[in-house]
C-alpha positions in Angstrom: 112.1 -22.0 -53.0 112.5 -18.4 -52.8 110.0 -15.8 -51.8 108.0 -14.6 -54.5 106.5 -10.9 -54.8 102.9 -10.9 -53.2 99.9 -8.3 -53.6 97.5 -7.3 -50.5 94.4 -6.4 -50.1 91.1 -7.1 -52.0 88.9 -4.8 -54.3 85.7 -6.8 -53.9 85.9 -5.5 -50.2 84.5 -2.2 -52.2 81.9 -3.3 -53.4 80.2 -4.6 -49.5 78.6 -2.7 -47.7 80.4 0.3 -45.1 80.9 -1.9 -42.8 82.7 -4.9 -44.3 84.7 -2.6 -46.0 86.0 -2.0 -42.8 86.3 -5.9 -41.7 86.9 -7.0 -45.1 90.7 -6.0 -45.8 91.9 -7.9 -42.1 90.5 -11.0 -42.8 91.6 -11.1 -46.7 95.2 -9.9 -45.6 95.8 -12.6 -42.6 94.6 -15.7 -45.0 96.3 -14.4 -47.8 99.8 -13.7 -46.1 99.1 -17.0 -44.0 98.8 -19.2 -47.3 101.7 -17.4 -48.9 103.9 -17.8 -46.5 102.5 -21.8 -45.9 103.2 -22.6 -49.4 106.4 -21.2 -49.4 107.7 -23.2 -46.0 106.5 -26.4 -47.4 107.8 -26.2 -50.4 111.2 -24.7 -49.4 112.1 -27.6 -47.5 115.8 -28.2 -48.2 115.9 -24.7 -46.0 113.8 -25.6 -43.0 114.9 -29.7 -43.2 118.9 -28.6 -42.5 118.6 -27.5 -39.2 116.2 -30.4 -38.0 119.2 -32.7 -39.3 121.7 -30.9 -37.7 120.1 -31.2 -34.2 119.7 -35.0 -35.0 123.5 -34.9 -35.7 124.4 -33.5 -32.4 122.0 -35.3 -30.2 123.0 -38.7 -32.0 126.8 -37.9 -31.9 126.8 -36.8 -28.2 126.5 -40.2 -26.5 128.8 -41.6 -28.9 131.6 -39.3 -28.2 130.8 -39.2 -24.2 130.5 -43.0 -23.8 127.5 -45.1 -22.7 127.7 -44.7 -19.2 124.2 -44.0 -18.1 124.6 -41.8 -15.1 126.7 -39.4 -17.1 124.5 -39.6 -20.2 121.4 -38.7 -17.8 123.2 -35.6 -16.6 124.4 -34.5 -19.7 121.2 -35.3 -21.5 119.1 -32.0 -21.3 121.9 -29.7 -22.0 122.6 -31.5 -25.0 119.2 -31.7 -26.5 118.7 -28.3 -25.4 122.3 -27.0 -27.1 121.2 -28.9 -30.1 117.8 -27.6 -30.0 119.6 -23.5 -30.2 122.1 -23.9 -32.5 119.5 -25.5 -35.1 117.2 -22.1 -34.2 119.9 -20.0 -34.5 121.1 -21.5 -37.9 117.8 -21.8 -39.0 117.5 -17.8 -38.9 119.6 -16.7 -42.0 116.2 -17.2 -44.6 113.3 -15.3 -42.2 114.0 -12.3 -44.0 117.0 -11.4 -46.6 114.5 -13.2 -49.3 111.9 -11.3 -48.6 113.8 -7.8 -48.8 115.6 -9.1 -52.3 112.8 -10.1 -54.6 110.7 -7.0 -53.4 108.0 -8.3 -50.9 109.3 -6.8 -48.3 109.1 -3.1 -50.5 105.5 -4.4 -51.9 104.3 -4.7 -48.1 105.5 -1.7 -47.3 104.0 0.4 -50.4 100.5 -1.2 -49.7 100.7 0.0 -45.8 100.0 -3.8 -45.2 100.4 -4.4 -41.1 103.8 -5.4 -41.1 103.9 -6.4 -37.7 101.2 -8.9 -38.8 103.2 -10.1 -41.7 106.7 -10.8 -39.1 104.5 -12.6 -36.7 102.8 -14.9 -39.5 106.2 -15.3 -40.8 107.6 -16.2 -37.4 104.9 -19.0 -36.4 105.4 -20.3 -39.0 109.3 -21.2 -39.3 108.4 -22.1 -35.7 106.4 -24.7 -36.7 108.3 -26.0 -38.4 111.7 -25.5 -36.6 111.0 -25.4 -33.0 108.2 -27.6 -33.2 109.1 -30.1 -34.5 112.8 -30.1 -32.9 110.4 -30.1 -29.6 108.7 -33.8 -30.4 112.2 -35.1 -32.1 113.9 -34.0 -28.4 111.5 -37.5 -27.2 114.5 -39.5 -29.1 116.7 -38.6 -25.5 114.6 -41.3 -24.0 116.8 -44.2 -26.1 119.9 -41.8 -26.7 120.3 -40.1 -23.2 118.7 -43.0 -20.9 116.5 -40.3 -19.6 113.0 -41.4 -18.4 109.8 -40.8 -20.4 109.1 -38.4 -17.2 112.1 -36.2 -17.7 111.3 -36.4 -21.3 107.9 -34.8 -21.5 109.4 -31.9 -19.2 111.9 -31.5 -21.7 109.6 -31.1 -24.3 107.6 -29.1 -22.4 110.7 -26.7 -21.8 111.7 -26.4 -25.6 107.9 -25.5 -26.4 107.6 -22.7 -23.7 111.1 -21.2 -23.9 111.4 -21.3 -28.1 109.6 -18.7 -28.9 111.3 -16.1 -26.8 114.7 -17.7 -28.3 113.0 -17.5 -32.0 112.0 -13.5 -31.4 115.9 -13.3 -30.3 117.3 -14.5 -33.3 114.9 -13.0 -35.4 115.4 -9.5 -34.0 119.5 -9.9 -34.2 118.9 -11.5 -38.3 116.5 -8.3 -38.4 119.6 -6.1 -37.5 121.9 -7.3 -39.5 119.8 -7.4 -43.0 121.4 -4.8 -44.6 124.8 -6.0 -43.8 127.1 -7.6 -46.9 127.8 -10.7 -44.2 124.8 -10.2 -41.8 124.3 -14.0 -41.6 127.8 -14.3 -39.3 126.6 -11.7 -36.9 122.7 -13.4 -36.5 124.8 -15.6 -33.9 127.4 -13.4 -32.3 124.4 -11.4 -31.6 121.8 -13.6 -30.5 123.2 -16.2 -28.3 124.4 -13.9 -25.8 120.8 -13.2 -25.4 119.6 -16.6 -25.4 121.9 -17.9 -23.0 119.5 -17.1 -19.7 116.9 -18.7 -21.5 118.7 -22.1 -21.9 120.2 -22.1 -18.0 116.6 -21.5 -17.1 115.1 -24.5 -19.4 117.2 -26.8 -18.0 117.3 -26.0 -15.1 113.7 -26.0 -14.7 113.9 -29.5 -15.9 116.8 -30.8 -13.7 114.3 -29.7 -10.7 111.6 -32.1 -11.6 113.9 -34.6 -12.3 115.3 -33.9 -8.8 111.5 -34.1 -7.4 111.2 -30.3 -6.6 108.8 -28.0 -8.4 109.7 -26.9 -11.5 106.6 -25.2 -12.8 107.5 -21.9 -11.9 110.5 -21.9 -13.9 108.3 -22.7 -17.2 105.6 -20.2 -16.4 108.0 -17.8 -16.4 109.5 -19.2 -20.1 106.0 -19.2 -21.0 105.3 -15.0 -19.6 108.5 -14.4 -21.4 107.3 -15.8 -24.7 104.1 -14.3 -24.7 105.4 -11.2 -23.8 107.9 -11.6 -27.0 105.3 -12.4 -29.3 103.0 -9.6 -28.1 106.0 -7.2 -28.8 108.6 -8.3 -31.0 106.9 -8.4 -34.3 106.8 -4.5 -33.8 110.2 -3.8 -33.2 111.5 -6.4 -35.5 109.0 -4.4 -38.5 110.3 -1.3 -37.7 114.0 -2.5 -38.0 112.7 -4.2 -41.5 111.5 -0.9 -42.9 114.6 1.0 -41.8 116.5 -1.9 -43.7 114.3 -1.2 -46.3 114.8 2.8 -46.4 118.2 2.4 -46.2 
């Protein structure tokens, strides 16, 4: 399903008194943009169910093209979840967006002075949710695929949930970049992995230290500062590179 025009704001806010006009109009725009972009996600799912099946492709295929020896399937195992577990982000990216800008939401938002910001960080927890997140509970399949202990697997997990976001503001940033382009969607990746890369040599690294017996948790706090930090500021940036797009 494609994005459909959307109106914001609320005129019964006007009629309430002074001061829930001035609460009125952020509580009605968050729910409003928060269903929206619900409905749409759910019912779009041919475009948020591809990458989830790719990942299962690539974990699934990886021990049968490696072999089934279980000391090289244990070392190989986080990289390849966490390889899968990118590629189905970054492929995942191409929809945040163009939509939006073609069927005029994007020009509606802007026109209304709706928080933009707002509307990219709704729009962004959202895919995660259903990208990231649930990528993140299907990476517990390396327990039977990669030999890895239930352990190693919960770190993993743990990994993909604190270092995702900061992967997801990445690729949203280079897809924001790129909107106006004829063939955009071919850059999103050129542009974003090089990015992403510290991200993944830190995930699994942090994980090859617990499985080790060292202390890992530092290494995933500091996925976890990163992706706050990229959710605190990213949905700016990436709003003002949509309304340039949207200029232009």
């Amino acid at each position: 399903m494609t994005d459909s025009p959307i109106q914001v704001g609320s005129v019964a806010a006007m009629n309430k008194s002074p001061k829930a006009i001035v609460a009125a109009p952020r509580s009605i725009e968050f729910m409003q943009l928060w269903r929206r972009e619900w409905q749409v996600k759910q019912q779009g799912a041919v475009q948020w169910l591809y990458p989830l099946v790719l990942f299962l492709v690539i974990i699934t295929l990886f021990p049968l093209a490696v072999g089934s020896e279980p000391v090289l399937l244990q070392r190989l195992g986080v990289s390849a979840v966490w390889i899968a577990a990118l590629l189905s982000l970054v492929m995942g990216v191409d929809g945040l967006f163009k939509p939006a800008l073609d069927n005029g939401t994007l020009a509606q938002l802007v026109v209304a002075k709706a928080s933009l910001p707002l509307w990219v960080l709704i729009r962004l927890v959202i895919h995660w949710i259903f990208s990231s997140g649930i990528v993140a509970a299907l990476s517990l399949l390396a327990v039977p695929l990669f030999q890895l202990s239930w352990f190693e697997a919960w770190i993993l997990m743990a990994s993909i949930v604190t270092g995702s976001p900061m992967l997801l503001m990445l690729s949203a940033i280079a897809s924001s970049l790129t909107l106006s382009l004829k063939n955009g969607a071919v850059l999103v990746p050129l542009i974003a992995l090089p990015m992403q890369l510290p991200v993944l040599i830190f995930a699994t690294g942090a994980v090859d230290l617990f499985a080790s017996g060292l202390n890992g948790l530092p290494i995933l706090a500091l996925l976890l500062a990163g992706s706050i930090v990229s959710v605190l500021v990213m949905p700016w940036v990436i709003a003002t590179t949509l309304k340039m797009s949207w200029l232009n």
